[in-house]
C-alpha positions as CSV (number, residue, x, y, z in Angstrom):
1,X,-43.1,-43.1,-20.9
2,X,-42.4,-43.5,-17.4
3,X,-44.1,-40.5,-16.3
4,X,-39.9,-39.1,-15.1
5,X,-39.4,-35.4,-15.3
6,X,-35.7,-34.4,-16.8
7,X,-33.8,-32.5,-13.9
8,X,-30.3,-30.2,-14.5
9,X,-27.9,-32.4,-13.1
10,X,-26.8,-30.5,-9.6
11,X,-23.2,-28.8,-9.6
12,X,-20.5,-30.7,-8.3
13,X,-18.5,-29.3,-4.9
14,X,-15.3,-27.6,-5.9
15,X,-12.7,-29.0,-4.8
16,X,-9.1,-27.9,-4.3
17,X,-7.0,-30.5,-5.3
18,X,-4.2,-31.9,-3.1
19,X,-0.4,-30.0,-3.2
20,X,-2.8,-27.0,-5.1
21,X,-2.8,-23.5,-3.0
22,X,-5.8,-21.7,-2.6
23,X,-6.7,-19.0,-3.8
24,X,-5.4,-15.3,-2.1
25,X,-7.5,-13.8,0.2
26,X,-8.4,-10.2,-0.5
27,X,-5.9,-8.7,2.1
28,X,-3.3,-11.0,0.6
29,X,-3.9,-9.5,-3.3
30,X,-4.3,-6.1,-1.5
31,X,-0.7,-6.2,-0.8
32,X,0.7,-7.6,-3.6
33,X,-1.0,-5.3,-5.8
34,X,0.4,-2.0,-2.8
35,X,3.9,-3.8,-3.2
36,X,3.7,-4.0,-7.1
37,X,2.7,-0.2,-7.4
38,X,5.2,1.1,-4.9
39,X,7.7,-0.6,-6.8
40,X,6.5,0.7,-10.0
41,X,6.7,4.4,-8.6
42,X,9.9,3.6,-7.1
43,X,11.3,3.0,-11.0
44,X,8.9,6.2,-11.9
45,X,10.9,8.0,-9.5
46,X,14.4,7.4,-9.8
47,X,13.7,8.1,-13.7
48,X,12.2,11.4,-12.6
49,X,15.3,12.2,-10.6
50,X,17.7,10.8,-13.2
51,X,16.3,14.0,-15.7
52,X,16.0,16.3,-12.8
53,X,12.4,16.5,-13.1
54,X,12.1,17.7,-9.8
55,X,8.7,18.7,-9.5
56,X,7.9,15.2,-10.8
57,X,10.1,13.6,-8.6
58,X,8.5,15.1,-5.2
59,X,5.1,13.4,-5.5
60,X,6.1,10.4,-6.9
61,X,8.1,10.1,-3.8
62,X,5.2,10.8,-1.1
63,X,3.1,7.9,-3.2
64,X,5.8,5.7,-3.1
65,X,6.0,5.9,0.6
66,X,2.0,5.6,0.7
67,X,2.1,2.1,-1.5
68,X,5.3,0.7,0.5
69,X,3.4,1.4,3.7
70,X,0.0,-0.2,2.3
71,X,1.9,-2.7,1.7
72,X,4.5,-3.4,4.6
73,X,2.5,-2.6,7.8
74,X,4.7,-1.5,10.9
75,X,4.0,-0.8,14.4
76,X,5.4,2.5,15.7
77,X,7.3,1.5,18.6
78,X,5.6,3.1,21.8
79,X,8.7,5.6,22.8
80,X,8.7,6.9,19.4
81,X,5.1,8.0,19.1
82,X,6.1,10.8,22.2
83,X,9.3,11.4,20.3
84,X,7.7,12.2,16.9
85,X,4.5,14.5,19.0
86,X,7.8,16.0,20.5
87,X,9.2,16.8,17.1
88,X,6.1,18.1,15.7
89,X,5.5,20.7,18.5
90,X,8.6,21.8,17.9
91,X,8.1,22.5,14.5
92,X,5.3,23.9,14.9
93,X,6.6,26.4,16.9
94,X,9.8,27.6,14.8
95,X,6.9,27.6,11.8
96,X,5.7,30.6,14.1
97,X,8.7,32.3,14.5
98,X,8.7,35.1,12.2
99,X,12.8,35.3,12.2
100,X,13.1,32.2,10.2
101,X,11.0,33.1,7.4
102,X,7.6,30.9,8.8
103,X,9.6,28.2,7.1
């Protein structure tokens, strides 16, 4: 004997090889997976409506709207943040009006 002590060979780098992509980053599989799911409930949804399951329908609809907008990120334009704080005063006041109901 030489008086050598057996070492574990030491991992290799991994490397990506050339023309290969990456691997998604976690915001990039966060939106396929909100795109994938919002068109799932989409389908969900327009079966829901084709039976007139109307109280099925309804939510399906808000969460389609939540996973298309988790998915497609938009910037409210600047005039139409005023507009929309314009419209919700003013439903908030006819919600008040006890001639309409409190619709």
């Amino acid at each position: 004997m030489d008086g050598r002590r057996a070492e574990a060979p030491k991992a290799a780098p991994l490397l990506v090889e050339v023309g290969q992509k990456a691997p998604p980053t976690l915001a990039e599989r966060q939106r396929e997976v909100a795109e994938y799911l919002s068109d799932m409930i989409l389908e969900l949804r327009n079966l829901a409506r084709s039976v007139q399951l109307h109280t099925v329908m309804v939510p399906l609809e808000f969460a389609y709207y939540e996973a298309f907008g988790s998915a497609h990120k938009v910037e409210v334009p600047p005039g139409e943040l005023e507009r929309i704080k314009t419209l919700s005063r003013a439903a908030d006041t006819l919600d008040g009006d006890p001639r309409n109901g409190g619709i």
